[in-house]
Structures are given as C-alpha cells and as structure tokens.
C-alpha positions, 0 to 999 in steps of 0.5 A, a space after each residue: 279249782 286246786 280242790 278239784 284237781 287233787 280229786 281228780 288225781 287222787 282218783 286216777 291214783 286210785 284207779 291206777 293202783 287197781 289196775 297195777 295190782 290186777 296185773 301184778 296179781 294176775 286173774 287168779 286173785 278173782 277166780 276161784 281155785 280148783 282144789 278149794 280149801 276145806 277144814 273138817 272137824 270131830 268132836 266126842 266127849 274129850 276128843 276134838 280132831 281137825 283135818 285141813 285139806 283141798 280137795 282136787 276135782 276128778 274133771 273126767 281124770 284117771 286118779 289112781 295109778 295115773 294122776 296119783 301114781 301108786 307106790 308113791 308119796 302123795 301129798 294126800 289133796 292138793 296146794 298146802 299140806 294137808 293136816 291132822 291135828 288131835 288134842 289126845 293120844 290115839 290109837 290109829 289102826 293099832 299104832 299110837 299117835 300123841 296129841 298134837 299137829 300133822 301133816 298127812 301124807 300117803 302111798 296109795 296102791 291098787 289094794 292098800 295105802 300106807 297113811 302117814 302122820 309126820 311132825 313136820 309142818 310144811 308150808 306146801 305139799 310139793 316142792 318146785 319140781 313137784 316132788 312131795 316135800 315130806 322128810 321121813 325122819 319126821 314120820 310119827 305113825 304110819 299105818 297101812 289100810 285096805 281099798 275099798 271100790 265105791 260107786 258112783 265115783 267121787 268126783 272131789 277128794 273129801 276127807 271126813 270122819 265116821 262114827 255112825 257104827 260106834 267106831 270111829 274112822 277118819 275116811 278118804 274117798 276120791 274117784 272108786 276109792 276109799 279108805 277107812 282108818 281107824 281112830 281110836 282115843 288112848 
C-alpha cells in the first residue's frame, strides 16, 4: 500500500509541476509566435552569407510611414535583432564590408532606406521603451538604396538573396516595398 501511495503523489507532483509552469510561463509557451524566426543563407564558390530575422505580418496594417515610420531606426523585423553574417570581405553598394557578424538595422523613407551594418550584437532589437537599441559608434557600413513599389503586397516581411541576373543583391520586401542591395565578394 506504501508503494501505491508514492505513486499517487509522485503523479500528483508531476501534474502539479505542469500546471505551475503553464501558469508561470503563460499561453505563449503553447502558441506560436506572430513574427516567426527564420534564417536564409547564400552560398557561391568562397562566399557563404547568413541572415537571421523574424518576420512580422501585415494583418491588414499601414507599414511604411505608419508601423515603421520613416526617417527612423528600425530594427529591420522584428523580436531579436536581425543579423547579417559573411565569412568574406564584400563590396556592399560600393562601400566594404569585412568578414564577420551584424546586425541589420534600417531608416526607411517613402523613396530610399539607408541600410546599416553595425558590429555590435544585441540581444534584442528594441529597448523597454521600444526605442531600437542600435549604438551608432558601432556602425560598419552604411549604404542608401532605392524603393521599388511591388504588387501584389507582401504580407510577411522576407529577407532573401538574389542571384538570378549574375549579380547578387540581398532583398527586403514587406507590404509595396522592396529594396535591393547589392553584394559583391572583395
């Protein structure tokens, strides 16, 4: 009967455990997130290129000028800092960039975004007051690129890379926007 009873309680524990940590945690421990985590990656010859990022959802939302306001840092996705990593120099729009981890920040407006490359890794991209948490000192590269109007609209933000023409670009697109920067190994 001792047996028993051990048994018992070892599974009441148990079940007690799951419902304390279900509380503490909350539901978003069992839900998944709205800007999921997502890692693209390029790779020619030499070169190997890696961007983390989450991408945010439209959900019928102004972006750009509104959600994003222009003239403004941005964090470039969403929840941690986006980040840019190569294993060689580049040319970025005609400004070098050494080998090495970034995080990718931007300052969109209605016809150019400055895109910037800074050194400094961040575990999130917005402070407590939602402020972007990127420290200028630490910028390595910053170029300014052209808007281009897309239809239909992208409804989640996607970072790739584009090679299809022999030149190779690494693309942000969102809601009518997108932009190409581009890449080139030193």
């Amino acid at each position: 009967m001792n047996n028993i009873l051990r048994w018992i309680l070892s599974i009441l524990f148990v079940i007690a455990l799951g419902v304390f940590a279900y509380m503490y945690f909350g539901t978003t421990v069992f839900t998944p997130r709205q800007s999921p985590k997502d890692t693209v990656t390029f790779k020619l010859n030499d070169l190997e290129l890696e961007v983390f990022y989450n991408r945010p959802s439209k959900r019928n939302r102004a972006i750009f000028g509104a959600l994003v306001p222009y003239h403004q840092v941005w964090r470039t996705g969403a929840n941690e800092a986006t980040t840019f990593k190569t294993n060689l120099p580049l040319q970025v729009n005609g400004t070098t960039l050494n080998a090495g981890k970034y995080t990718l920040w931007s300052i969109p407006s209605d016809s150019t975004w400055q895109v910037i490359f800074n050194a400094k890794q961040y575990p999130w991209g917005v402070d407590d007051t939602m402020k972007p948490m990127r420290e200028a000192a630490f910028d390595a590269a910053t170029v300014t690129v052209p808007v281009q109007s897309i239809t239909p609209p992208v409804e989640q933000f996607t970072i790739g890379f584009d090679n299809s023409t022999g030149n190779l670009f690494l693309t942000l697109a969102w809601d009518t926007v997108k932009i190409m920067i581009p890449i080139a190994a030193k």
